[in-house]
C-alpha positions as MATLAB code, in Angstrom:
seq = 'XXXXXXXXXXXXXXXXXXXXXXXXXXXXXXXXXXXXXXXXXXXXXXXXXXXXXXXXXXXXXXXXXXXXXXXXXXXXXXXXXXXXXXXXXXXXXXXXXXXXXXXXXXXXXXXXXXXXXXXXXXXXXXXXXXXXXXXXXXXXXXXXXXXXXXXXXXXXXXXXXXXXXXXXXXXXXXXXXXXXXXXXXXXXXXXXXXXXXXXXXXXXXXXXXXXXXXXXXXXXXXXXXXXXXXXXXXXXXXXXXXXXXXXXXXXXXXXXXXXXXXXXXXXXXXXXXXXXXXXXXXXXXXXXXXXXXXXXXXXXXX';
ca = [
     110.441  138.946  196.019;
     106.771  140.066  196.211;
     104.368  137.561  197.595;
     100.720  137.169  196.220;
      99.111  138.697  199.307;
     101.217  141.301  198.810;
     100.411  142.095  195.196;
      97.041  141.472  195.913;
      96.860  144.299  198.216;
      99.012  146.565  195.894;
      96.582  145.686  193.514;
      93.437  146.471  195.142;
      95.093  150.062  196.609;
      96.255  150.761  192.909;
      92.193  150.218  192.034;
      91.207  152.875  194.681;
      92.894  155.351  194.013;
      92.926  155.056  189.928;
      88.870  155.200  190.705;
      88.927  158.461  193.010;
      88.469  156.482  196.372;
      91.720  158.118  197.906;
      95.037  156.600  199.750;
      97.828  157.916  196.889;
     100.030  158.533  200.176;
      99.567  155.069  200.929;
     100.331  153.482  197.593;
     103.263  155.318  196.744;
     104.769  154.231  200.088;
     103.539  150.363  199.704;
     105.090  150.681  195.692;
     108.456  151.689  197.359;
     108.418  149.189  200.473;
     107.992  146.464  197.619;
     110.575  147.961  195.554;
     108.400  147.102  192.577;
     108.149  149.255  189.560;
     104.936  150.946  188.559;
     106.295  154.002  186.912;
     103.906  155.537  185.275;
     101.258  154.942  188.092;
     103.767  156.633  190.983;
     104.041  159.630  188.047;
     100.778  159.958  187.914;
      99.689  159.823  191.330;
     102.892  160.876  192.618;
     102.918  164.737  190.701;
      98.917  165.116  191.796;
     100.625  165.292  195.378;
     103.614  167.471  195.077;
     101.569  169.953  192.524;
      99.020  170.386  195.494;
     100.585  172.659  198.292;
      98.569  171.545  201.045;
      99.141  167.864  200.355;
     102.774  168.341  199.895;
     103.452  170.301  203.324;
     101.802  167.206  205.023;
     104.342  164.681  204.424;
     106.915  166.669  206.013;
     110.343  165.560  206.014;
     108.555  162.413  203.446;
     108.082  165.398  200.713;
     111.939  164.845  199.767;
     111.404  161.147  199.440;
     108.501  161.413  196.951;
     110.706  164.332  194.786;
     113.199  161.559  194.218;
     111.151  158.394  193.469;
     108.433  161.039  191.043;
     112.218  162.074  189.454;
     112.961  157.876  189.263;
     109.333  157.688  187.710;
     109.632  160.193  185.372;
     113.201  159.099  184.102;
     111.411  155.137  183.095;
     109.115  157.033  181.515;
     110.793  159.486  179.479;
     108.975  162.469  181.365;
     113.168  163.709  181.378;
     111.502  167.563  182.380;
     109.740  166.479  185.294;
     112.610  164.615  186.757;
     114.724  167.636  186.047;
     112.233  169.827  187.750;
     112.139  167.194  191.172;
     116.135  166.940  190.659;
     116.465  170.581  190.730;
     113.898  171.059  193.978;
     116.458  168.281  195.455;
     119.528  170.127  194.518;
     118.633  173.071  196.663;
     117.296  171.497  199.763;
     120.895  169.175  199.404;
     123.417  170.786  197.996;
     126.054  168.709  198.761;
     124.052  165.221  198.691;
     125.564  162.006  196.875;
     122.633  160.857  196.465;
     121.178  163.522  194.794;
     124.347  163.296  192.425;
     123.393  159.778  191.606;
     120.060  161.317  190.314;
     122.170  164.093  188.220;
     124.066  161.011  186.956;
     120.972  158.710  186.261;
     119.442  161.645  184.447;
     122.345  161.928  182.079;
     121.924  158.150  181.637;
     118.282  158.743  180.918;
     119.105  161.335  178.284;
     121.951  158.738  176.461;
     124.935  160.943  177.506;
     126.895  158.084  178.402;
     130.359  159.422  178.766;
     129.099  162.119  180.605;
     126.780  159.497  183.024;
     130.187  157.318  182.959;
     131.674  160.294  184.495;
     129.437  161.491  186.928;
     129.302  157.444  188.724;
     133.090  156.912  188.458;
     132.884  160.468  190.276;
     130.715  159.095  192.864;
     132.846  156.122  193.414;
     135.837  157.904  194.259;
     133.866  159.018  197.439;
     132.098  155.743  197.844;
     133.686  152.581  196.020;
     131.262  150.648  197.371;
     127.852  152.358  196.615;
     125.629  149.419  195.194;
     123.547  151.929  193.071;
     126.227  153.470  191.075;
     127.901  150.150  190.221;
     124.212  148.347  189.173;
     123.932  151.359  186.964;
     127.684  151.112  185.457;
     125.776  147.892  184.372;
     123.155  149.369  183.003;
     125.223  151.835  180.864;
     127.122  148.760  179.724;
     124.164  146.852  178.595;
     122.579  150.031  177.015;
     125.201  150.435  174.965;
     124.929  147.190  173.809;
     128.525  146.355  175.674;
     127.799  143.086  176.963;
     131.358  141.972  178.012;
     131.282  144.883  179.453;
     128.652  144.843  181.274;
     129.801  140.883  182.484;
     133.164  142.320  183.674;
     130.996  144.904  185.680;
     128.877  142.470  187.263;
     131.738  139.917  188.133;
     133.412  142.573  190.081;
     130.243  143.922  191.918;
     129.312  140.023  192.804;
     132.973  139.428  194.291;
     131.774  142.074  197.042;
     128.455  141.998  197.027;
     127.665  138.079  196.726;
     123.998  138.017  198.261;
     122.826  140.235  195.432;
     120.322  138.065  194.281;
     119.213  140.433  191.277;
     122.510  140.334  190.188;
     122.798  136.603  190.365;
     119.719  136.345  188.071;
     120.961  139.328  185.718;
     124.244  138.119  185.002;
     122.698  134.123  184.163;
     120.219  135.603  182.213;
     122.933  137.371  179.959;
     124.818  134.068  180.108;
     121.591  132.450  178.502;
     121.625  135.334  175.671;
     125.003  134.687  175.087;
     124.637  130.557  175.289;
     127.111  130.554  177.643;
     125.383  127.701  179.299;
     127.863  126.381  181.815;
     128.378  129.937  183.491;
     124.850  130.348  183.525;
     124.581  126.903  185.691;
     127.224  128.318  188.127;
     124.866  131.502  188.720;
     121.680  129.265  188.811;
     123.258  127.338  191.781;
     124.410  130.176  193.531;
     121.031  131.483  193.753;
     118.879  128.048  194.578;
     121.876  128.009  197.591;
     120.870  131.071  199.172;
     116.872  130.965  197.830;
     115.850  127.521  197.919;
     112.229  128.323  198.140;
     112.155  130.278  194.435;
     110.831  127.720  191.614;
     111.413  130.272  189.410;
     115.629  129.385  189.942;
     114.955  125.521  189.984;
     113.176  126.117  186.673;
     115.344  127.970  185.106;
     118.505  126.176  186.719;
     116.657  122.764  184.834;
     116.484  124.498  181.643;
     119.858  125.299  180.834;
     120.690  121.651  182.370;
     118.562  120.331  179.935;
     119.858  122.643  176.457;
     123.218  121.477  177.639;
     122.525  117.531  177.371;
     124.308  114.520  178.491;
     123.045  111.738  180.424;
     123.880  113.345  183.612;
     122.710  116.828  183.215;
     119.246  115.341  181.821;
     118.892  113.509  185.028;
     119.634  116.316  187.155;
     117.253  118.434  184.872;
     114.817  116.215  185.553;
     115.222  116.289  189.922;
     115.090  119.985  188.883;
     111.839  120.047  187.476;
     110.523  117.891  189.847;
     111.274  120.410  192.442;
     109.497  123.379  190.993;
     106.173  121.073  190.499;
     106.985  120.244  194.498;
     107.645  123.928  194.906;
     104.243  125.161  193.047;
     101.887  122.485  194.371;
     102.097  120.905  191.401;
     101.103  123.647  189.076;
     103.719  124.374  186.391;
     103.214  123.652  182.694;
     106.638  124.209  182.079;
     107.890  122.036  184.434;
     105.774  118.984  183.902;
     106.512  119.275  179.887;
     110.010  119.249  181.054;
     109.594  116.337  183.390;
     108.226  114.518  180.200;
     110.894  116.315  177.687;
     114.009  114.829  180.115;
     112.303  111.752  179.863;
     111.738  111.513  176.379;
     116.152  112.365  176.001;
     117.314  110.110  178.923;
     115.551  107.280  177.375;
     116.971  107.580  173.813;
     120.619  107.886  175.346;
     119.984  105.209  178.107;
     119.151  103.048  175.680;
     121.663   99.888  175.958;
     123.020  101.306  179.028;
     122.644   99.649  182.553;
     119.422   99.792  184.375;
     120.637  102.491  187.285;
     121.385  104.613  184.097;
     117.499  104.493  182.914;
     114.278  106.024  184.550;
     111.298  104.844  186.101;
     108.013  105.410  184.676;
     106.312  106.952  188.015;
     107.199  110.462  187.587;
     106.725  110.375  183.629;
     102.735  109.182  184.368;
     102.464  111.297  186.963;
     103.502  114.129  184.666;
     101.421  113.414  181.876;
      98.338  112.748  183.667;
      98.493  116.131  185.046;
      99.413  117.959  182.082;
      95.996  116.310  180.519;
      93.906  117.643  183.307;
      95.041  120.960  183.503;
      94.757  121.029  179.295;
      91.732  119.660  179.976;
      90.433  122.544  182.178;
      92.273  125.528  180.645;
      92.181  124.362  176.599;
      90.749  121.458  176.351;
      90.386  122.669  172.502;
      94.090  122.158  172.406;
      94.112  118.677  174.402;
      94.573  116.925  171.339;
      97.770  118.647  170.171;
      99.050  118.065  173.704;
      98.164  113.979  173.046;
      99.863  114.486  169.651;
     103.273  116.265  171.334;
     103.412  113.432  174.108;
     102.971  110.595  171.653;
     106.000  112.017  169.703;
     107.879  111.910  172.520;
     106.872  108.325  173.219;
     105.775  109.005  176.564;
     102.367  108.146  178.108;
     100.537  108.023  181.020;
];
């Protein structure tokens, strides 16, 4: 996962070199050491290198590198003759190459030839059963195609092997939450706040679906959950402190009648609420009042 300082400086390179100042070399390799996407920036910047032959002899054995993430480039952006032309420039220096033939493969993919993409990975995986990047992108296909059992199945099997995928954790809950297949979702949620405890964007999301499914018990542990990702974000998540005040709101209506271990102190409601009001305050304090209005609702105060 990019960090701030890191985007910050991706950022600020992106800036120079969009405004003349230089350093394309530099932000092409920072965009790939991030693994972040900027396709039609690395296009851009990426064809002004290889199209200039003095520039491209300079990277020496690095030229190959940039012909395959331009082709990657080109393919998210529908440029489908450039990445033919860098595929084809790759084909001759590596004939034999695999993973060339994934970018044969991904082009087909890119073009909506699906059987023929479908053949080309299930090719590849005869040689490699384990390659990570043709199995992601038998996902892919699946999803494209609008196969989303499919694509389930797929990633199932590729997380029995490959279980500290992290991505894949995320994808497959996410298509759980599409699906509102909430209880599977939870199962990927905590598999990915076990190995990435830091993330508030997994105790967030792991509260939500905690909190569609209801009950007592899954309303109190949405609430912990929330209450983490305000820890997590120095207590700056909207979200989170609306759902602090939303669980609240729920576990009081079904407590009601129960014992008093079953019901919920007021601390972390007030504390909730009072911060929502500042930062509304601050950011919209033209919409403060609709904020008062949506808390009163909820009969919760601070």
């Amino acid at each position: 996962m990019v960090t701030k300082t890191e985007e910050t400086q991706l950022d600020r390179l992106e800036n120079q070199v969009d405004n003349g100042g230089g350093g394309a070399w530099e932000y092409l390799c920072l965009v790939r050491k991030l693994k972040v996407r900027r396709s039609e920036k690395v296009l851009k910047h990426g064809l002004s290198i290889l199209n200039d032959p003095k520039k491209r002899s300079s990277l020496g054995s690095e030229e190959w590198t940039l012909y395959e993430q331009v082709a990657i480039a080109a393919m998210d952006c529908q440029s489908l003759d450039v990445a033919k032309d860098c595929i084809k420039v790759l084909q001759k220096r590596f004939p034999e190459s695999k993973r060339v033939g994934r970018l044969e493969a991904m082009l087909l993919e890119a073009k909506g030839s699906w059987a023929e993409a479908e053949k080309a990975y299930s090719s590849l995986l005869e040689d490699n059963p384990l390659d990570q990047v043709v199995l992601k992108r038998k996902v892919a296909i699946a999803k494209a195609q609008g196969d989303i059992s499919g694509a389930i199945d797929c990633l199932n099997k590729y997380l029995e092997t490959f279980m500290a995928d992290h991505d894949a954790w995320r994808d497959l809950a996410e298509i759980y939450v599409s699906l509102q297949m909430y209880k599977q979702a939870v199962f990927c949620y905590e598999e990915l706040i076990l190995s990435q405890p830091t993330v508030p964007l997994y105790h967030l999301a792991y509260a939500d679906v905690l909190y569609t499914l209801g009950g007592l018990e899954n309303l109190q542990a949405a609430k912990k959950y929330y209450a983490s990702t305000i820890d997590l974000t120095g207590g700056k998540n909207t979200r989170a402190l609306l759902g602090i005040c939303l669980c609240t709101s729920a576990i009081g209506q079904l407590a009601k009648g129960r014992s008093k271990d079953d019901k919920e102190s007021p601390e972390l409601q007030s504390l909730a609420v009072a911060a929502l009001e500042k930062d509304y305050k601050q950011r919209a304090p033209e919409k403060l009042s609709l904020l008062t209005t949506a808390l009163k609702s909820l009969k919760v105060s601070s």
